[in-house]
ZAVEXZA-334307 format. One record per residue (C-alpha): residue in one letter; x, y, z. Coordinates in Angstrom, 1 decimal. Example, Ala and Ser with C-alpha at 12.3 -4.5 7.8 and 13.67 -1.06 7.14 Angstrom:
<nodes>
NODE aa      X      Y      Z
NODE  A   12.3   -4.5    7.8
NODE  S   13.7   -1.1    7.1
</nodes>
This chain:
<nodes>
NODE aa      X      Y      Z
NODE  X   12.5  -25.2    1.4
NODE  X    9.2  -24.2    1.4
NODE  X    8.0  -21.2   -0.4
NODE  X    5.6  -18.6    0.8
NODE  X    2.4  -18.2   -0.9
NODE  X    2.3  -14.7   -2.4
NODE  X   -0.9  -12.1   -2.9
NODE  X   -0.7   -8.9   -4.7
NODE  X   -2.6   -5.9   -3.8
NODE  X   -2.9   -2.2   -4.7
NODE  X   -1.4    0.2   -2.0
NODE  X   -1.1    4.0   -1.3
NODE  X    2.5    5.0   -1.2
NODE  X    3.1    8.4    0.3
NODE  X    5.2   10.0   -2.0
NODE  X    6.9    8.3   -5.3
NODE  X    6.2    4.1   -6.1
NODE  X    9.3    2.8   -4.1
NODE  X   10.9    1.4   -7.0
NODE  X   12.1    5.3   -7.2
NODE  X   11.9    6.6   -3.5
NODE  X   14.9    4.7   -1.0
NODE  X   13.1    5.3    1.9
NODE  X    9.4    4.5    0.8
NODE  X    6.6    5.0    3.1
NODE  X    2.9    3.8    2.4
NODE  X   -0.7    4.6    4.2
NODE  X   -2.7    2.5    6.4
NODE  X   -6.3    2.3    6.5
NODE  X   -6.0    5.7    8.8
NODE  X   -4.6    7.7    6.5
NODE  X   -1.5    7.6    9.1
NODE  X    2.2    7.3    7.0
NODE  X    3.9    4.0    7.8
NODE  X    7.4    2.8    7.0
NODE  X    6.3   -0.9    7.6
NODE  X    4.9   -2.3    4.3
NODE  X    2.8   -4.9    6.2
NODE  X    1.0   -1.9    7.9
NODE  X   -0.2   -0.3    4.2
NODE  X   -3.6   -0.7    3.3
NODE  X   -4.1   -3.1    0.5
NODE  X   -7.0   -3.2   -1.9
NODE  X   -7.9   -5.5   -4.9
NODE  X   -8.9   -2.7   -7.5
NODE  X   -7.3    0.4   -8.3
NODE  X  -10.9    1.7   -8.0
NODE  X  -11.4    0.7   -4.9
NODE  X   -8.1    2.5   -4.2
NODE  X   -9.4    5.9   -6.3
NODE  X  -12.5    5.5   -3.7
NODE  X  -10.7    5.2   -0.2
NODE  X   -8.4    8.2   -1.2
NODE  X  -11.4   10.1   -2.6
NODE  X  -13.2    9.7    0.8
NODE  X  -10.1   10.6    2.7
NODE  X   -8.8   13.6    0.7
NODE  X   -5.8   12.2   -0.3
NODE  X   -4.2   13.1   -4.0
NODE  X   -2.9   11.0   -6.0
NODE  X   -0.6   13.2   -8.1
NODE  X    2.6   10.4   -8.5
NODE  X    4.6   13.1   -6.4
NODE  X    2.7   13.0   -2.8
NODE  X    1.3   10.1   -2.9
NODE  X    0.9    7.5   -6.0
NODE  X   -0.5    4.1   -6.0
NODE  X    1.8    0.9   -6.8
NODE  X    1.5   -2.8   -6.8
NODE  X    3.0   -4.6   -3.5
NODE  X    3.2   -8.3   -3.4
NODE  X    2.6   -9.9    0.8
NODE  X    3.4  -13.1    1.9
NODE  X    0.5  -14.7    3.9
NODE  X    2.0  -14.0    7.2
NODE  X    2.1  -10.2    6.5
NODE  X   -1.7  -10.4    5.9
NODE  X   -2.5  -12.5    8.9
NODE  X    0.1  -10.3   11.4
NODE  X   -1.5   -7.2   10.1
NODE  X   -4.7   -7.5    8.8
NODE  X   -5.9   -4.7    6.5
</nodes>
């Protein structure tokens, strides 16, 4: 069986990291709140992360929203592109 080819990104989860939250949620790149994982917007650096939710007035206090580490399989990148 082939396996998928994995890429790891830093996303914008609304509310706790998942790991802790059973019904995670994440942001896109419109600041809109998404229960699809595939929909989050993904960014290489944490600063780049620091930067987009500085521009859109989002908090990253752990409890709202709090940034983790998702890992996509190449289709979720190409089916929805961030």
């Amino acid at each position: 069986m082939l396996r998928q080819k994995r890429q790891t990104y830093y996303v914008i989860c609304a509310g706790p990291c998942p790991r802790v939250d059973p019904d995670p949620r994440w942001l896109t790149r419109e600041s809109v709140v998404t229960t699809l994982r595939a929909k989050a917007a993904r960014f290489v650096t944490v600063t780049e992360t620091h930067d987009f939710a500085d521009a859109h007035g989002i908090i990253l206090d752990g409890v709202t929203c709090s940034i983790d580490r998702e890992e996509f399989i190449v289709i979720q990148l190409h089916v929805f592109p961030a």
